[in-house]
RONUGU-818683 format. One line per 5 residues: number of its first residue (from 1); their letters; for each residue x negated, y, z of C-alpha. Coordinates in steps of 0.05 Angstrom, whole numbers, plus 5000, padded with zeros to 4 digits. Each point is the difference from the previous one (the first is absolute). Layout:
BEGIN
NUM) a) X:Y:Z ~ ... $
This chain:
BEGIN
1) xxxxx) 8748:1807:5105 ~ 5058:5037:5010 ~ 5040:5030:4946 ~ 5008:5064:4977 ~ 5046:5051:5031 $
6) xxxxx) 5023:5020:4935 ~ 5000:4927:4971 ~ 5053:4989:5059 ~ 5042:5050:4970 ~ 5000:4985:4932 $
11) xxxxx) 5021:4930:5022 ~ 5058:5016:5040 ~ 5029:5062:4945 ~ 4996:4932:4955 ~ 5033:4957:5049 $
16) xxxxx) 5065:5052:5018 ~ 5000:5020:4922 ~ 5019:4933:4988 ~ 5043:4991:5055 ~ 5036:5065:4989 $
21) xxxxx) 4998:5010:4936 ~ 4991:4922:4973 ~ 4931:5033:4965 ~ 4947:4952:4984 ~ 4941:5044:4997 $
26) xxxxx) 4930:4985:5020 ~ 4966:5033:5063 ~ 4931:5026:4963 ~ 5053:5039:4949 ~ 5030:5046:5057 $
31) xxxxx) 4957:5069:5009 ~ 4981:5005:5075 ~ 4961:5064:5019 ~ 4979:5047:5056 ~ 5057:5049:5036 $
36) xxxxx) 4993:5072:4976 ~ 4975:5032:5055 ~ 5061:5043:5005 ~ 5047:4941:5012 ~ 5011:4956:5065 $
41) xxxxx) 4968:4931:4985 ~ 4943:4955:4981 ~ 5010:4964:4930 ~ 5054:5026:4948 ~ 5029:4954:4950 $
46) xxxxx) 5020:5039:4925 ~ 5062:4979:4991 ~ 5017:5026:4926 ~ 4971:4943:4974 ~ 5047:4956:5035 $
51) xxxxx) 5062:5027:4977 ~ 5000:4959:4940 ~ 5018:4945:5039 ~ 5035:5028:5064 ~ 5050:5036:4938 $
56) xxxxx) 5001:5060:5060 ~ 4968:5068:5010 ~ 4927:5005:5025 ~ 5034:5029:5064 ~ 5054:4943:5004 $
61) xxxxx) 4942:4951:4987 ~ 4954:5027:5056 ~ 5052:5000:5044 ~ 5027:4931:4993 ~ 4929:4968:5005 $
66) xxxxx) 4978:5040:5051 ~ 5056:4983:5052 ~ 4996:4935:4985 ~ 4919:5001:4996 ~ 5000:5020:5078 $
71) xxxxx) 5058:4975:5020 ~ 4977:4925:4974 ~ 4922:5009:5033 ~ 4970:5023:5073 ~ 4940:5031:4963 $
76) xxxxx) 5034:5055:4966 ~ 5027:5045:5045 ~ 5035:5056:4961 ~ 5008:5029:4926 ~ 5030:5062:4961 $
81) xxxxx) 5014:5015:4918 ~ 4981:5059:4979 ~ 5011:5005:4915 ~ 4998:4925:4990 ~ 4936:4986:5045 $
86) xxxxx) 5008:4955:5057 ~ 4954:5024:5055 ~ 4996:4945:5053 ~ 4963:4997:5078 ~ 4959:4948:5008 $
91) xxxxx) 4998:4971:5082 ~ 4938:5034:5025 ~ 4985:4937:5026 ~ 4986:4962:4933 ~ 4958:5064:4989 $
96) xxxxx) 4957:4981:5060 ~ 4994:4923:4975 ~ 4977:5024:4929 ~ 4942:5042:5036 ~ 4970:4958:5041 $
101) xxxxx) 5018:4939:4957 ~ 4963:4963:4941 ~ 5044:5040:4955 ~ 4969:5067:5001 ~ 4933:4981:4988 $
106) xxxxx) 5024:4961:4941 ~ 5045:5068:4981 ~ 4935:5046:4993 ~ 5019:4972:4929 ~ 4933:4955:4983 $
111) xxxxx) 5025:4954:4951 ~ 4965:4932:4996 ~ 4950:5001:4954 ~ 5013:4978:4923 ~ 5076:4992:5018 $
116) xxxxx) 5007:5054:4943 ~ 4976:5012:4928 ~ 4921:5010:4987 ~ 4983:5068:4984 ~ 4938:5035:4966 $
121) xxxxx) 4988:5070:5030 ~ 4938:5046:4952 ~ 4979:5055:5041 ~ 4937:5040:4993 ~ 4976:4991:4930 $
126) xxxxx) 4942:5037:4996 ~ 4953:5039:4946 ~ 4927:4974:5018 ~ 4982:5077:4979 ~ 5015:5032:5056 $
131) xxxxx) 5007:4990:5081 ~ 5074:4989:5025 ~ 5035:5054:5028 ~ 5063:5034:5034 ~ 5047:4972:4945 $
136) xxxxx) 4969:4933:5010 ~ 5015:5002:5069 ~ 5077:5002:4997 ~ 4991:4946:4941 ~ 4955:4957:5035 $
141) xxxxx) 5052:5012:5071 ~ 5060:4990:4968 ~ 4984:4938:4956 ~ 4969:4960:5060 ~ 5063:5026:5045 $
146) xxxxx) 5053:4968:4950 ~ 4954:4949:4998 ~ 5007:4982:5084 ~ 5077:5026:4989 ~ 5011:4942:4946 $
151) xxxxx) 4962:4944:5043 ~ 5039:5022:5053 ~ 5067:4988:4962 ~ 4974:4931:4980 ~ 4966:5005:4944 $
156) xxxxx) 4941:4976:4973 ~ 4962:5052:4980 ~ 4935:5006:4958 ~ 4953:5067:5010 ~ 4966:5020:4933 $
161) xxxxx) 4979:5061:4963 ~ 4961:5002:4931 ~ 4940:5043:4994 ~ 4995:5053:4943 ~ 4932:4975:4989 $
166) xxxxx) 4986:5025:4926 ~ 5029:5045:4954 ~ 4976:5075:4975 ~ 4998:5027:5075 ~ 4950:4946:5021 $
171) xxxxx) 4960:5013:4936 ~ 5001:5073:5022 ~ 4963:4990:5067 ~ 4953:4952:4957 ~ 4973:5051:4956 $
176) xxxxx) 5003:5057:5056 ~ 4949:4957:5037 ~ 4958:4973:4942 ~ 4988:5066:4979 ~ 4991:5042:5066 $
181) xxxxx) 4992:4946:5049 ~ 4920:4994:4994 ~ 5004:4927:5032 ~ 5033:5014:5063 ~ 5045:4952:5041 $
186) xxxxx) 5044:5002:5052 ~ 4942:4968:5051 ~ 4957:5056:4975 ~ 5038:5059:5019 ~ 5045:4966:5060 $
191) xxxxx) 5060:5006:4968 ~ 5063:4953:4999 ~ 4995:4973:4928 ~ 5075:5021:4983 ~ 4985:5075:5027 $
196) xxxxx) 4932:4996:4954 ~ 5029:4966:4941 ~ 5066:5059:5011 ~ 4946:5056:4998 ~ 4980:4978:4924 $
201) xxxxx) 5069:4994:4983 ~ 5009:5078:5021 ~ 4927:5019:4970 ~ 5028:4968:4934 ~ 5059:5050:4997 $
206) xxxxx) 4954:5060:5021 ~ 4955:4984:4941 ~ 5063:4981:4953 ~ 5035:5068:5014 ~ 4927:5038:4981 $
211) xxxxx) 4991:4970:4939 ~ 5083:5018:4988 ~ 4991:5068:5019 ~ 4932:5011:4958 ~ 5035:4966:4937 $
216) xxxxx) 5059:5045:5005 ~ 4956:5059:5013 ~ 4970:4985:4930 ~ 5064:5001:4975 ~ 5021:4934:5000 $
221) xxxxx) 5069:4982:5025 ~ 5012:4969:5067 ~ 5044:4946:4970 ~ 4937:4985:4961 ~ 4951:5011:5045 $
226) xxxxx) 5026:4950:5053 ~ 4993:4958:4951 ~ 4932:5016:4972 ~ 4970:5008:5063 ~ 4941:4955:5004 $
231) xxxxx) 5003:4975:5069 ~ 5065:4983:4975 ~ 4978:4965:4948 ~ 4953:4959:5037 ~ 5056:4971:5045 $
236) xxxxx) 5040:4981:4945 ~ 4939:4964:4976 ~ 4987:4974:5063 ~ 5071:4970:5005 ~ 4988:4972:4923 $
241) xxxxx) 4944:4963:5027 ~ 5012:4972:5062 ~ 5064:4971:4957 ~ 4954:4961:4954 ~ 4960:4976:5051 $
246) xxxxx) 4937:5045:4997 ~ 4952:4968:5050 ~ 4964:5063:5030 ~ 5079:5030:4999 ~ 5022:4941:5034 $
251) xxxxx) 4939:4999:5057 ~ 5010:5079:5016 ~ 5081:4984:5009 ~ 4987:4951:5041 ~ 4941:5030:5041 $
256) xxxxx) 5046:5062:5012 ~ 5060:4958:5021 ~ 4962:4962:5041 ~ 4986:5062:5037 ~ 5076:5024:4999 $
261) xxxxx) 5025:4935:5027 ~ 4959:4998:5065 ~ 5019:5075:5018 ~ 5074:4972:4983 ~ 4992:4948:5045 $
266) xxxxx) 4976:5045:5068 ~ 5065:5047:4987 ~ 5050:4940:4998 ~ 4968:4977:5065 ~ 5012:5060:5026 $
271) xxxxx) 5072:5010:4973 ~ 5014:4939:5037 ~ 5029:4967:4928 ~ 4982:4939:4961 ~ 5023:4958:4939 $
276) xxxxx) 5006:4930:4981 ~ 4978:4996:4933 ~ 4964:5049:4947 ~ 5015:5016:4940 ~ 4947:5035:4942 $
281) xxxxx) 5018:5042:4944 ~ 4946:4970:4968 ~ 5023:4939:4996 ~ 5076:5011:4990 ~ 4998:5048:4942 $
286) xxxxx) 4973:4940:4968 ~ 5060:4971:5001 ~ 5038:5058:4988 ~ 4969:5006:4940 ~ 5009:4935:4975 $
291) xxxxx) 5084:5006:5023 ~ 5003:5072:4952 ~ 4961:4962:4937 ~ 5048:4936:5011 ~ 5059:5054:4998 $
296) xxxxx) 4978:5039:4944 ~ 4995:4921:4960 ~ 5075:4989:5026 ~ 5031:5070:4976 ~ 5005:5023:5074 $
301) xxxxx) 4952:5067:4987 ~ 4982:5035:4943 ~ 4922:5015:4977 ~ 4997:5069:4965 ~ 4951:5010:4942 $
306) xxxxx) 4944:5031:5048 ~ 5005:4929:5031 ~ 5025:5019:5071 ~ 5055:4962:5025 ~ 5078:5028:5025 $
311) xxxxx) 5056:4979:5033 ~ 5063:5029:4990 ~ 5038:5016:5059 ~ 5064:5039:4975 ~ 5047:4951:5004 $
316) xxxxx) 4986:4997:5077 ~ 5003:5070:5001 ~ 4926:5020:5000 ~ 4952:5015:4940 ~ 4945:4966:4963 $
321) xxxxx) 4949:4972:5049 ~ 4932:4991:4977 ~ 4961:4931:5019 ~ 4933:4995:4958 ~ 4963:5063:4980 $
326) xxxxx) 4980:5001:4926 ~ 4926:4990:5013 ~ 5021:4931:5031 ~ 4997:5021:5073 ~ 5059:4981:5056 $
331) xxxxx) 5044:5055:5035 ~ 5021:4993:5082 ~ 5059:4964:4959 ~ 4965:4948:4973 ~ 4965:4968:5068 $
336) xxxxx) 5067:5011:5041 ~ 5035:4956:4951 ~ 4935:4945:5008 ~ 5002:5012:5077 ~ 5086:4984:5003 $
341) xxxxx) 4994:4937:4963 ~ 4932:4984:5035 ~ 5038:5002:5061 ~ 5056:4961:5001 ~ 4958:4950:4968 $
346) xxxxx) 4954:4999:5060 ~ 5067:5005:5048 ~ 5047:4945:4959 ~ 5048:5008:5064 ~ 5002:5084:4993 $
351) xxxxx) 5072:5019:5013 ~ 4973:5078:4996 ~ 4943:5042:4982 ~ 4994:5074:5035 ~ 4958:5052:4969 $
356) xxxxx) 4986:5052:5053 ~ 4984:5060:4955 ~ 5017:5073:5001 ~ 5062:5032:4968 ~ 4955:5035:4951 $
361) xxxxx) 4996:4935:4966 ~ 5074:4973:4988 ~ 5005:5006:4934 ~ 4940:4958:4991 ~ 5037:4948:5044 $
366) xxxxx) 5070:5006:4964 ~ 4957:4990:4938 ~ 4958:4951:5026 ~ 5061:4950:5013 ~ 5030:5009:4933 $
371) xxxxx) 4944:4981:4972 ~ 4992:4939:5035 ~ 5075:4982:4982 ~ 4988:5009:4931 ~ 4934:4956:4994 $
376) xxxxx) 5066:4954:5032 ~ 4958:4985:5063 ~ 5042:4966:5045 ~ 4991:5030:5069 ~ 5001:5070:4969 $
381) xxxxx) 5064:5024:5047 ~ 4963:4980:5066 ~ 4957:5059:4992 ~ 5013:5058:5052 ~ 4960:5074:5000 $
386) xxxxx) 4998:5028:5073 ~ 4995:5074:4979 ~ 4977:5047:5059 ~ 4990:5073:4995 ~ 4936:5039:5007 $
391) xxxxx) 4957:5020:5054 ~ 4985:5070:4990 ~ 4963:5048:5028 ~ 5013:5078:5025 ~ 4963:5018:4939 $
396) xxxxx) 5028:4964:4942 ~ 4991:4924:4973 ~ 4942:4970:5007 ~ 4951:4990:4934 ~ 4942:4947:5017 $
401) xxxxx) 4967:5010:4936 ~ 4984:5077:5024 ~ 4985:4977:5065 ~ 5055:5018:5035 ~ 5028:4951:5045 $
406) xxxxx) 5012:4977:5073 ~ 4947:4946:5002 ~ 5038:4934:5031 ~ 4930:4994:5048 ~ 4985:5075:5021 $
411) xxxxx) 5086:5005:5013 ~ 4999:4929:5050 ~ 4928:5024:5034 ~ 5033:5061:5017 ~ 5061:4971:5034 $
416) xxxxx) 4960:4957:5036 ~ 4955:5065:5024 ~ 5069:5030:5021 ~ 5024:4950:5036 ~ 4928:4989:5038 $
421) xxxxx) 5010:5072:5012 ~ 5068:5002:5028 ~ 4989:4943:5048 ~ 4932:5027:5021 ~ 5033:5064:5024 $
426) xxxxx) 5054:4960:5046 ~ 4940:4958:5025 ~ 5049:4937:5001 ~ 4939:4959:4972 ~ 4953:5007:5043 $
431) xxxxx) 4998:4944:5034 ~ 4991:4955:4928 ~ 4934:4983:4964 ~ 4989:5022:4939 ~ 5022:4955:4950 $
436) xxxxx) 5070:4995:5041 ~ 4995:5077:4990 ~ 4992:4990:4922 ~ 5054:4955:5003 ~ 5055:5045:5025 $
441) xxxxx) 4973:5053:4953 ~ 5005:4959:4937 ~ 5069:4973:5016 ~ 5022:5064:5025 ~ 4975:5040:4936 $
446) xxxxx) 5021:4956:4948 ~ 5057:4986:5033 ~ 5021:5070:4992 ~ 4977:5008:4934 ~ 5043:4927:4977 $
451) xxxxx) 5054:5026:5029 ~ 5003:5065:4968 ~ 4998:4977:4933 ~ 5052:4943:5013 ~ 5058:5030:5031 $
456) xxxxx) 5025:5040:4941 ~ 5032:4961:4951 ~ 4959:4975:4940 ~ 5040:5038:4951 ~ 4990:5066:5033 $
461) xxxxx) 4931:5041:4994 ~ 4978:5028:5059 ~ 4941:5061:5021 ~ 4950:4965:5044 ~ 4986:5041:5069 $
466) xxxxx) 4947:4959:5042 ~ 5013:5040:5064 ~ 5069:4984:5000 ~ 4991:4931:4996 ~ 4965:4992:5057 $
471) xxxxx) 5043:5035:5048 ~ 5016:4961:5055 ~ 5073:5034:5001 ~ 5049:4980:4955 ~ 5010:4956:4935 $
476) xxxxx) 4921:4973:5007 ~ 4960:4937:5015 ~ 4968:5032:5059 ~ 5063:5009:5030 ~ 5020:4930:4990 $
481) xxxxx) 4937:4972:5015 ~ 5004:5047:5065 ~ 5061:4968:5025 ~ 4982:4924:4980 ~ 4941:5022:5045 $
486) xxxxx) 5037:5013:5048 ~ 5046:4935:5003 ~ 4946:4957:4999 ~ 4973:5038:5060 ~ 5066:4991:5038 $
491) xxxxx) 5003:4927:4981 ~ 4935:4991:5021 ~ 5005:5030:5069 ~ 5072:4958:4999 ~ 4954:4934:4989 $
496) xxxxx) 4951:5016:5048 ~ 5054:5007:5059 ~ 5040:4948:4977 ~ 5058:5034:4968 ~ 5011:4977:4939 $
501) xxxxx) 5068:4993:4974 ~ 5021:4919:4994 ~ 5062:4997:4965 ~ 5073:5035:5002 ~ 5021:4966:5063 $
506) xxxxx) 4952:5053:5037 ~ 5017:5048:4962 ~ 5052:5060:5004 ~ 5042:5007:4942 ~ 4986:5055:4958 $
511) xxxxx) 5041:5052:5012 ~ 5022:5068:4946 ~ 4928:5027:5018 ~ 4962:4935:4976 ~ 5048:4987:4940 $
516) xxxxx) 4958:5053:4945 ~ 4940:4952:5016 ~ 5035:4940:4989 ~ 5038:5013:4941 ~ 4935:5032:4968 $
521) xxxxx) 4962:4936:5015 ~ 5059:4950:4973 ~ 4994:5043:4929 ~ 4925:4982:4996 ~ 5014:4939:4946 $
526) xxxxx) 5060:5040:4958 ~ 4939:5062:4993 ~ 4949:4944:4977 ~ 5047:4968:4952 ~ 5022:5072:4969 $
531) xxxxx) 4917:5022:4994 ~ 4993:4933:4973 ~ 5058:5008:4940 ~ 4974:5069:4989 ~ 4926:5003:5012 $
536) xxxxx) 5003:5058:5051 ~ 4952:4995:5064 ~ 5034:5064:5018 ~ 5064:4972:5024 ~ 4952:4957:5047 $
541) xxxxx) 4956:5064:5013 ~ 5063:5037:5025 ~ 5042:4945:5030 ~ 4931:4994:5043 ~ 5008:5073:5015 $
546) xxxxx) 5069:4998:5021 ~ 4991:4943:5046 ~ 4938:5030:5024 ~ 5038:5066:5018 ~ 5050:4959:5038 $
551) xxxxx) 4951:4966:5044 ~ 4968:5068:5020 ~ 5066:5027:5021 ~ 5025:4937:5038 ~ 4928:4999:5031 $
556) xxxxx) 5008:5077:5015 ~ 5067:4987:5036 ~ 4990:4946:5029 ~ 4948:4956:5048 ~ 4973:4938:4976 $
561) xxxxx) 4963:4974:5055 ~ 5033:5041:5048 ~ 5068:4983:4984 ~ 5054:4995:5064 ~ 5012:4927:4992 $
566) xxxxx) 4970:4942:4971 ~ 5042:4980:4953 ~ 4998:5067:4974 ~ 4923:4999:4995 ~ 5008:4934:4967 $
571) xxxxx) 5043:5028:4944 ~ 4950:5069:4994 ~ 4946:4948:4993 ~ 5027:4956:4955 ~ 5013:5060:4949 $
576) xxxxx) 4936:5023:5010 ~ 4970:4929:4979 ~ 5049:5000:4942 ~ 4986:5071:4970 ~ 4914:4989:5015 $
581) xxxxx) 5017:4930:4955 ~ 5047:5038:4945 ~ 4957:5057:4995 ~ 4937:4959:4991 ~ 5033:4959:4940 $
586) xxxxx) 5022:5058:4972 ~ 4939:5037:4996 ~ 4963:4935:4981 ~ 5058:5000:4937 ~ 4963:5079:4991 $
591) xxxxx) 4926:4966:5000 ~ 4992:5044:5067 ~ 4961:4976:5052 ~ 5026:5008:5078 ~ 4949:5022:5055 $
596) xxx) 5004:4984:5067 ~ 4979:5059:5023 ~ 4994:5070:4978 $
């Protein structure tokens, strides 16, 4: 395989530092990087860390290793310093050889697999109380996206999420439906069993804010009442029960699970996302529990006279954290602490764990870890919270307990239903059977909606507009899709007539208008390796974009298969093969799908 361009470099700055300047400096230690656009050249070479051992101005620096960098080699065919950067010109010919070589299919940056550290990934982590929705989406998206990003970088990466499967917002659904349910199921009304099991959940709060407002009314206050309230009540009870193992509890929890989990299980089809391993609240707060009674023994946490168990924080710069209520039940607290150490008991080789969660939650995280450090478990620094901002709505935040949400199924169904719309209007289809219709509907409208969500960055919270996202002009995956489309249509017809692009020697050398494409393409591995360090799909997302935009223009200007000599159309074709196979990887990085028609 041939080396990398920028390999080369670093090689020979080592080579004339040492000869010039009697350096001794290794090659992966000198910062090679792409030429600001504004600047004549290819690669630039920062100089300022260099000086140390050139004893000479950036400038000087640049200017001594760049004369002697092109003077000493036939494949470097001009440089310039500008502020201690050393932009150099690469021979358009050893451009050519790296795109139709072994070398640029190895630089879309696919690492071999388990050449890096294994990594967990949690994503999802439902509430089995309630159908997922919009939020869920850009959870569920962005977790399984790092996920590809991070086996793309090398690593080996396990796929898990732990299910909120108990606690006082499953008990609420319980009662809801043991006392207004009258024996239905979700086979007897037709109804997924999340969405049927999420309609108690919402009845429960209707009721509980009735009883509120009739307690207050008799003159009661609200403070008191929400805590009076006898629906209330009866949840707390509930959650008292199923904790001691009540039988009939036990048999509803599971029955209603049961009926969560299989409405779960259509959505993630759908999403297009899947996990290795699951993990259940049920089980890990368990443990949990048993970790925050061991600390208590060892002076770690204090138990207050009411019995409930603290941990204080202050030295860390937080407050008190509470870990056991005083009637003996566990806090979200207590099972993340059982699920950590459950984990990297399972995963003895875990370099990493990555908790895909939203920002609304990092100070339970920063909490979270300094508890683990002082029960003095040892892998409690190789714990990482992904924080992403919030999907929101035109109208405000969305509150699922009131019923007002973006439902995950009713949001994909719809994009599907616009994109069957859209390409029933241009009547581009026609000629396909059905399920090849479906096909490019589904990868078209969940293509859009993936993308959407994943090229902002994480951090960032972002208003969700469905029409946008399925433009076909602009930052989108239709667009991008649109034009992949369209390469593999022009490669095809290439094929068919016997055109294909065989290797450099019948091909032109790319000249300034070709250059855009090429550099794009050669920074495919540097964008994985940055998404990868930082768990952001959108750098992918928009480096996609940018080299997507690039092909359309170069395809606007100029003829593929119509080009004026062969070795021209050679070239055109070859870029077109190596943006169809960049673009592809990319978007299978994003979890997105590529049709081959639309």
């Amino acid at each position: 395989m041939t080396e990398r361009i920028d390999t080369r470099i670093q090689k020979l700055t080592a080579r004339y530092l040492d000869e010039i300047f009697g350096a001794d400096l290794a090659s992966d230690e000198i910062s090679v990087q792409k030429t600001r656009k504004e600047f004549a050249g290819d690669r630039t070479v920062v100089c300022f860390p260099l000086t140390r051992h050139s004893k000479l101005a950036p400038e000087a620096t640049g200017e001594a290793l760049g004369a002697a960098m092109v003077g000493g080699t036939d494949w470097l065919v001009g440089f310039n310093v500008v502020k201690g950067f050393l932009n150099l010109e690469v021979e358009r010919g050893v451009w050519a050889d790296w795109l139709a070589g072994d070398a640029a299919k190895a630089d879309y940056g696919i690492a071999p697999a388990g050449s890096a550290p294994q990594i967990m990934v949690e994503y999802s982590s439902p509430n089995t109380n309630k159908p997922l929705h919009l939020g869920h989406l850009r959870n569920n998206f962005l977790g399984h996206s790092v996920s590809r990003i991070l086996e793309a970088a090398g690593h080996d990466v396990v796929k898990v999420q732990i299910i909120n499967d108990r606690g006082i917002h499953i008990c609420k659904s319980m009662v809801a439906w043991s006392v207004m349910g009258g024996g239905e199921t979700p086979q007897s009304t037709g109804e997924k069993g999340d969405h049927f099991v999420g309609r108690y959940y919402v009845a429960f709060d209707k009721a509980f804010r009735a009883e509120v407002a009739e307690l207050v009314e008799g003159g009661m206050p609200k403070e008191e009442a929400e805590k009076l309230a006898p629906i209330q009540i009866a949840a707390q009870d509930s959650l008292k029960r199923w904790e001691a193992g009540d039988k009939d509890t036990v048999a509803l929890w599971k029955k209603m699970n049961g009926w969560v989990y299989e409405g779960f299980e259509q959505t993630y089809k759908a999403m297009g996302v899947d996990f290795d391993k699951l993990y259940y609240e049920s089980d890990t707060y368990l443990v949990g529990r048993d970790k925050v009674l061991k600390g208590v023994e060892n002076g770690v946490f204090t138990r207050r006279q009411d019995g409930s168990i603290w941990v204080d924080l202050s030295d860390n710069g937080l407050d008190e954290k509470l870990l056991l209520r005083s009637n003996g039940t566990t806090v979200y607290m207590t099972q993340d602490i059982g699920t950590a150490i459950l984990r990297f008991e399972d995963y003895p080789a875990l370099d990493r764990q990555v908790y895909t969660v939203g920002n609304e939650q990092e100070y339970h995280f920063k909490a979270l870890f300094f508890v683990l450090k002082k029960l003095g478990f040892d892998a409690a620094g190789k714990n990482h919270h992904l924080s992403y901002g919030m999907v929101e709505l035109p109208e405000g935040k969305m509150k699922s307990r009131e019923g007002k949400v973006v439902d995950a199924d009713d949001l994909m169904a719809e994009m599907f239903d616009v994109a069957e719309r859209i390409a029933t209007e241009s009547g581009k289809l026609s000629e396909l059977d059905a399920q090849e219709r479906q096909d490019v509907f589904h990868k078209v409208g969940l293509g859009a909606l993936k993308y959407f969500l994943l090229k902002v960055d994480p951090a960032k919270g972002m208003l969700f507009d469905p029409k946008a996202s399925i433009d076909f002009i602009g930052n989108t995956a239709p667009f991008i899709q649109f034009n992949y489309v369209r390469g593999r249509s022009i490669l095809r017809k290439a094929e068919a007539e016997k055109l294909a692009a065989a290797d450099s020697a019948t091909c032109a050398q790319p000249g300034d208008d070709e250059m855009e494409l090429v550099h794009l393409l050669y920074t495919m591995p540097d964008v994985i390796s940055e998404a990868a360090a930082s768990y952001n799909p959108g750098l992918v997302a928009n480096w996609c974009y940018d080299l997507t935009k690039s092909f359309s223009s170069y395809y606007q200007e100029h003829q593929i298969l119509g080009a004026d000599t062969a070795p021209e159309r050679a070239l055109r074709l070859m870029l077109t093969a190596r943006f169809t196979e960049a673009i592809k990887k990319g978007f299978h990085m994003l979890g997105i799908e590529m049709p081959e028609r639309m």
